[in-house]
C-alpha positions in Angstrom: -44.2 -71.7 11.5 -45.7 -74.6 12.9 -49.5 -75.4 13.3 -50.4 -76.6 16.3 -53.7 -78.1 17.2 -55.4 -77.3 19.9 -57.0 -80.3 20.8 -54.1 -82.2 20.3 -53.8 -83.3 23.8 -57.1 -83.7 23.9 -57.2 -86.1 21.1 -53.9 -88.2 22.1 -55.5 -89.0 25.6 -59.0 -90.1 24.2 -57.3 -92.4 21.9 -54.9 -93.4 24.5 -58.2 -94.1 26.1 -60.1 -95.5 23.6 -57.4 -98.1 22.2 -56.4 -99.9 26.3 -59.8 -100.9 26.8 -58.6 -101.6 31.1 -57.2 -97.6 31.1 -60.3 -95.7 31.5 -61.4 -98.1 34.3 -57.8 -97.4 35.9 -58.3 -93.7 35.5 -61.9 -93.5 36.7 -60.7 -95.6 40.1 -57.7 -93.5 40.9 -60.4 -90.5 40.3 -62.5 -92.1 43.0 -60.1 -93.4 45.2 -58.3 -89.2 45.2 -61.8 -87.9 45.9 -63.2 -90.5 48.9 -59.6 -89.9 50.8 -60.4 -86.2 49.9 -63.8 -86.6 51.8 -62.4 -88.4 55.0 -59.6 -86.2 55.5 -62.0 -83.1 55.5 -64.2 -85.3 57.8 -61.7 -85.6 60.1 -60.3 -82.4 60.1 -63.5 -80.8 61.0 -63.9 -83.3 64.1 -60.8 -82.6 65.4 -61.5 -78.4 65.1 -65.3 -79.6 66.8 -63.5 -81.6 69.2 -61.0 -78.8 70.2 -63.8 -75.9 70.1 -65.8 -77.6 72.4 -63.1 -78.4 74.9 -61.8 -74.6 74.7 -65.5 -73.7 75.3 -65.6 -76.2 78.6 -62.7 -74.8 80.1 -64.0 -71.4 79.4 -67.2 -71.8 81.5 -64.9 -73.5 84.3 -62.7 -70.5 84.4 -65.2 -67.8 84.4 -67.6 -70.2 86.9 -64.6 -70.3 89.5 -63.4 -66.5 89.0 -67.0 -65.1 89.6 -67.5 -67.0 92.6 -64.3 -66.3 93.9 -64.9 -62.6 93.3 -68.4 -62.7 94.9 -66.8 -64.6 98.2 -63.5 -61.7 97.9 -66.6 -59.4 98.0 -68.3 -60.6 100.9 -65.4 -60.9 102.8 -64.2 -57.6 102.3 -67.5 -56.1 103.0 -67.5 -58.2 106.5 -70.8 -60.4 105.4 -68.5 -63.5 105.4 -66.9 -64.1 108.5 -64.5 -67.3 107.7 -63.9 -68.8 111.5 -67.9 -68.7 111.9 -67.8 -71.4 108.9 -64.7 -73.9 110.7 -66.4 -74.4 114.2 -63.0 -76.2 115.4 -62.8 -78.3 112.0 -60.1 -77.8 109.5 -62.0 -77.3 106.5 -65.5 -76.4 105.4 -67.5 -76.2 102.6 -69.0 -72.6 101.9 -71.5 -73.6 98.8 -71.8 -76.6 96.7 -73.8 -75.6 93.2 -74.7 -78.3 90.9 -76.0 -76.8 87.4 -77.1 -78.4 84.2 -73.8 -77.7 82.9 -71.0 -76.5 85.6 -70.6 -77.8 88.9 -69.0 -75.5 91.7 -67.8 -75.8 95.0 -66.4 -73.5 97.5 -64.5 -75.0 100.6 -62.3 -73.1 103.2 -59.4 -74.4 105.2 -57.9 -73.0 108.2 -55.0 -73.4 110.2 -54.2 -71.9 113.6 -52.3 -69.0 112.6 -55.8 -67.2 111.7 -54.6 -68.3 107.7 -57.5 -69.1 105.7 -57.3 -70.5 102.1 -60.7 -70.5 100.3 -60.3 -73.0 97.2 -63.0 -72.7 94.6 -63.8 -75.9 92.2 -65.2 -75.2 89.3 -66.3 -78.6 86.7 -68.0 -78.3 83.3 -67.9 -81.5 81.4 -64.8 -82.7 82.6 -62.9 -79.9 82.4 -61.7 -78.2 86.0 -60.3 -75.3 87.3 -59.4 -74.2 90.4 -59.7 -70.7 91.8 -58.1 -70.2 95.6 -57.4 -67.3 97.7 -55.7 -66.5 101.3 -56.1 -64.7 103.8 -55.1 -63.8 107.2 -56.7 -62.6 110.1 -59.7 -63.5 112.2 -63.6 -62.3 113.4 -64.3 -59.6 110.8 -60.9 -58.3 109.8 -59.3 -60.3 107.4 -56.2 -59.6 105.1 -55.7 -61.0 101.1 -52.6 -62.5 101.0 -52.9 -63.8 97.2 
């Protein structure tokens, strides 16, 4: 049976070590240099996840700041407290409400052609990030039809 030690490789790599004076100073660099890249690439990693979380939460408030004033407006038209030709006065197009918040911007234009089709377009911004929310409907005075 054969004894082995169990510092052996302990031992071998300290006297490797200890007898090239320049390998320990080689060693202790590529230690550093391993745990600095180690360091940036987390860095960056967790920018990039900041970066994309904050984006996903900007298009987020766009979306639900367009859809809830386009379900307020599909309200009040539905309930007859919007009439849409009352907004146009023989233009094409007219802005219902124009909000500008701390953090989302929203506008609410209509456009209208002479068939009695109406196409409400809501534009909602936060922080550079859009979306667009727009409905149509038919009809004229208080009676009016959703097409989409």
């Amino acid at each position: 049976m054969k004894c082995v030690l169990k510092t052996s490789l302990r031992s071998r790599t300290s006297s490797i070590l200890r007898d090239n004076e320049g390998a320990s100073l080689v060693l202790v660099t590529i230690i550093a240099v391993i745990i600095i890249s180690s360091v940036i690439i987390l860095s960056v990693n967790v920018n990039t996840l900041i970066a994309s979380a904050n984006q996903q939460y900007n298009q987020d408030q766009a979306y639900e700041a367009a859809r809830s004033m386009g379900s307020a407006l599909d309200k009040l038209i539905n309930d007859h407290k919007l009439a849409l030709d009352s907004f146009l006065d023989g233009n094409k197009e007219a802005t219902l409400i124009s909000d500008e918040g701390s953090f989302v911007t929203v506008e609410a234009k209509v456009k209208g052609t002479l068939t009695d089709t109406y196409v409400i377009t809501v534009t909602a911004t936060a922080s550079e990030e859009k979306y667009i929310y727009s409905a149509t409907y038919f009809g004229s005075g208080t009676t009016y039809m959703r097409v989409s």
